[in-house]
N, C-alpha and C positions, 0 to 999 in steps of 0.2 A: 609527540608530534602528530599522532593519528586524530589526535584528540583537537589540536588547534587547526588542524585543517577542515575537519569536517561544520560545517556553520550549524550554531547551536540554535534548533527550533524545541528547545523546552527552554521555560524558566517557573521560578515558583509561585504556585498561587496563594494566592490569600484573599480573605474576607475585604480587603482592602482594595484590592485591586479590580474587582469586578463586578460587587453585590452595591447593586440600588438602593439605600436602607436609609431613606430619613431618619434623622434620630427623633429620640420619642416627643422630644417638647413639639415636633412637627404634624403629629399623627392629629386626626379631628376625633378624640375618645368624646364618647358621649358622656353629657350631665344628666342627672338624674332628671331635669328640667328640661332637657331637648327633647323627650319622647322620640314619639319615631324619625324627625328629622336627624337627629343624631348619630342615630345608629347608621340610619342611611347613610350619612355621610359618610363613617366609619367602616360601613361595610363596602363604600364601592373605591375607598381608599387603600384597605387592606388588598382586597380583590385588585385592584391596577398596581401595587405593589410588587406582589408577588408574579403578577404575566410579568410586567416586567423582568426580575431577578430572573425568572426561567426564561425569556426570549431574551437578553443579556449574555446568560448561561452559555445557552445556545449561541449564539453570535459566538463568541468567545470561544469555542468550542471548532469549531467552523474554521476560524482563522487560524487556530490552531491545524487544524488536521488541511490545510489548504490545498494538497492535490484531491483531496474529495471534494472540493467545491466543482470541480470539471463534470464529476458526473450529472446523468441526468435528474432533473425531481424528484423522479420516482424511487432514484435510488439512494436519495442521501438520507433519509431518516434511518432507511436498516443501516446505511453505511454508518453512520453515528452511534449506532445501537454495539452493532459488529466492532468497531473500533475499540467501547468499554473493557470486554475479555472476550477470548477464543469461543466463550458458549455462547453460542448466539438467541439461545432461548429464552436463557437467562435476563442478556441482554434486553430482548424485547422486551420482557414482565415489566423491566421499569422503567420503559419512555411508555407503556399501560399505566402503569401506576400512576407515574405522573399524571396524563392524559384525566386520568382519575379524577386525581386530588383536584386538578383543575375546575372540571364539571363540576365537581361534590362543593367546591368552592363557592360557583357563581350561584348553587341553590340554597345551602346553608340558611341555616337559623340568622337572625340577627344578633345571637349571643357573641359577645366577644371575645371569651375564652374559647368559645368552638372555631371561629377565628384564625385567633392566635395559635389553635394548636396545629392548624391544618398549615399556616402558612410554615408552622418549623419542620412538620411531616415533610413538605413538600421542597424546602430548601435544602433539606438533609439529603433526599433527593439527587436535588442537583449537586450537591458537593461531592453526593460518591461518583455520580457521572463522571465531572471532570478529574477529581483525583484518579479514580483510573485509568482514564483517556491518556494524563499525565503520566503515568507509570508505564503504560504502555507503547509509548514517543520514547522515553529515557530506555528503555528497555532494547528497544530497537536501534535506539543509535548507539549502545553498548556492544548490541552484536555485531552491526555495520563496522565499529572500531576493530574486534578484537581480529576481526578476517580481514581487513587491511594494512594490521598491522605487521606482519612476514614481511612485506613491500616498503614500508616507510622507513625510512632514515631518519633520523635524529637532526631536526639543524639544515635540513637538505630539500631543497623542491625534486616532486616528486619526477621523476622518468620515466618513462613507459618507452617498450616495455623493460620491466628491473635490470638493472645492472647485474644482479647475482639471479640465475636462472632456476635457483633451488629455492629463492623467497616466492616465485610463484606457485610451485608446488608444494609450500607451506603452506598459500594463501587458499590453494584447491582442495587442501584436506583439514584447514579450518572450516571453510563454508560447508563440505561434505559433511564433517560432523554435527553440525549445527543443524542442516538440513533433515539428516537423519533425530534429532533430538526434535523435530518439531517447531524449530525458532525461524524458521524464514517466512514466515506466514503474511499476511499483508499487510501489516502493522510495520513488519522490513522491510515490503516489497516498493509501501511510500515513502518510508526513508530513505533508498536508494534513488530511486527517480524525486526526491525533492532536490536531494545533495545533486544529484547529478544536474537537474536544472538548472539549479544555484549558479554549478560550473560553467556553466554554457551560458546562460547571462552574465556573468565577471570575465568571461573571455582571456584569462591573465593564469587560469590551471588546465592546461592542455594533458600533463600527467595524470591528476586524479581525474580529469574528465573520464579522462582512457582507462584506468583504473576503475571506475564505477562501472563503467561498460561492461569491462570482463565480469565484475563481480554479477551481472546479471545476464549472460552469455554461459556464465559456468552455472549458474542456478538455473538457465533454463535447459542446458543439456545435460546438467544431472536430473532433474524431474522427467522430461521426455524418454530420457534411458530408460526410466524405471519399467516402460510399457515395450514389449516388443510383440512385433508381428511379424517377425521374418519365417516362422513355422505355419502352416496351413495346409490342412489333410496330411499330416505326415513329412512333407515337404518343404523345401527349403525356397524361401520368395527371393531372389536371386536381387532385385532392385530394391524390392524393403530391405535386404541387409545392407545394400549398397548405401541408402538413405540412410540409417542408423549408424555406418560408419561414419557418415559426414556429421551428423549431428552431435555424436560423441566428439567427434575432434577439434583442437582449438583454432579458432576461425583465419588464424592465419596459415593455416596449412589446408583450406577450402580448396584453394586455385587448384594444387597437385592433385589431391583425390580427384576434383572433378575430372581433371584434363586426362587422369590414367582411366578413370571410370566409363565415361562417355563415348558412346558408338563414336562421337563427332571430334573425338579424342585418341586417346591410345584405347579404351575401353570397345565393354562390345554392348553397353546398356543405353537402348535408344533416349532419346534427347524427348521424346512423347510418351513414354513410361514412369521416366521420373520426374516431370510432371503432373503424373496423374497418382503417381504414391505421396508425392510432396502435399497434392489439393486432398487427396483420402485423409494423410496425417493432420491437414489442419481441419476438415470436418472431427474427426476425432478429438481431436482436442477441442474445440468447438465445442462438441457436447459433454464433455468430464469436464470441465470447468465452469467455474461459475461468470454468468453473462454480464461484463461491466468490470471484471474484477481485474488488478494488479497484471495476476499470474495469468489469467487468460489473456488480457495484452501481450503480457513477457515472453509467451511462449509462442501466440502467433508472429510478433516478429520476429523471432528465433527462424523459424521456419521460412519466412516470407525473405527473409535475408539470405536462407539460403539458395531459394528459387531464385534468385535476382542475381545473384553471383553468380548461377548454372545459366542463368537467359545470357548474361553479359559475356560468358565464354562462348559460350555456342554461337554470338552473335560475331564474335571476332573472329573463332576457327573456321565458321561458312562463309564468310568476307573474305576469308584468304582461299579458302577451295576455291571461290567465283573468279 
């Protein structure tokens, strides 16, 4: 069931479905009798070939990984790079290489075995690009599944939240494991906000909408937990533990902590302190995450939702003191 709800943005590629490749009775090969018009021909034929199958590639590529097209210019070649595998070094070396074969292309000899060999260099290329790109999407909506799966019924639209209260605490210590192994990385973090998109434009899964939510609510207050600041010089920060308790807890039980917590409540922690631990936590996170990325979204409005919830109460309990 996990599996037929969630919308499939992989399918298989092939040489068929993407690659540019006139067949050969199409190509202008030179006669021994053409001299140099020949070749010319042939070499500015090969040469527009090949941009093509790589700016194709590319496209292709693109539309596939479609919540990266939102970012800005600057950032979508490493984001394409970044998406191949986790090593982002690596990554680079071969949208260089490429870039390489490129240039080395439009300077090249007129031979056309040198040619021929650069354009199979350089389409080899792009095929491990996108095969990995590929494996990387399938991968991620493997993990998406296996942590939605505690929550899903067989046969059944989904409810939110679960009928049985102990599938979402299956569903909180699948993602936890995962998280801790390293797999929520941003390759998940776009498959979640695509699926979740998806939902919100079909308007007809109000369940899994609600569902994808938490799944990225409980990934961002397990990664926030992981940092604490409530000790400083020996001492105990009375409001940063107040704020890590909120952030730890699941969002429907925000209201009570606040309302017990808050001077402007049953609490004794002014409504201008936390505040200004909630704006300290997001410079923080601000600068440990990377600028433009998933989890730096995910975890600012993690935060910013909770500031919004705290203005919304205190806006209602000084309405009723006035």
């Amino acid at each position: 069931m996990a599996d037929q709800l969630l919308t499939s943005r992989t399918r298989g590629f092939n040489s068929a479905e993407w690659r540019v490749i006139p067949g050969e009775s199409s190509r202008a090969t030179p006669s021994p009798s053409s001299n140099g018009a020949g070749e010319k021909n042939f070499t500015r034929e090969v040469e527009t070939e090949c941009l093509m199958k790589v700016s194709f590639g590319k496209v292709m590529l693109a539309n596939r990984l479609g919540p990266w097209l939102s970012t800005p210019l600057k950032l979508r070649r490493r984001t394409l790079a970044c998406a191949v595998n986790q090593d982002a070094e690596q990554s680079f070396k071969y949208t260089v290489e490429v870039d390489k074969l490129i240039d080395k292309l439009r300077v090249a000899s007129s031979n056309q075995k040198d040619y021929e060999e650069l354009a199979s260099h350089l389409m080899s290329l792009v095929d491990r690009l996108v095969h990995k790109t590929n494996e990387k999407i399938e991968s991620a909506t493997d993990v998406l599944r296996e942590i939605i799966r505690p929550v899903v019924v067989d046969d059944e639209e989904i409810s939110w939240p679960p009928r049985d209260p102990q599938s979402l605490v299956l569903m909180e210590k699948e993602l936890a494991q995962r998280e801790q192994e390293g797999q929520l990385d941003e390759g998940f973090l776009s498959e979640v906000n695509a699926q979740l998109r998806q939902a919100k434009e079909d308007g007809d899964k109000p369940g899994l909408e609600a569902m994808l939510q938490k799944v990225l609510q409980l990934y961002a207050a397990k990664v926030l937990s992981k940092r604490s600041y409530v000790y400083r010089g020996g001492q105990i920060q009375k409001t940063e533990a107040f704020l890590e308790a909120v952030i730890k807890a699941p969002e429907q039980d925000w209201n009570k902590l606040l309302l017990d917590g808050l001077q402007v409540g049953k609490g004794d922690i002014p409504s201008e302190d936390f505040y200004a631990v909630v704006k300290k936590r997001i410079e923080r996170t601000l600068i440990r995450t990377e600028g433009g990325s998933y989890q730096q979204r995910i975890l600012i409005e993690y935060l910013n939702g909770i500031q919004s919830r705290a203005e919304d109460i205190i806006k209602v309990l000084e309405g009723k003191q006035t």
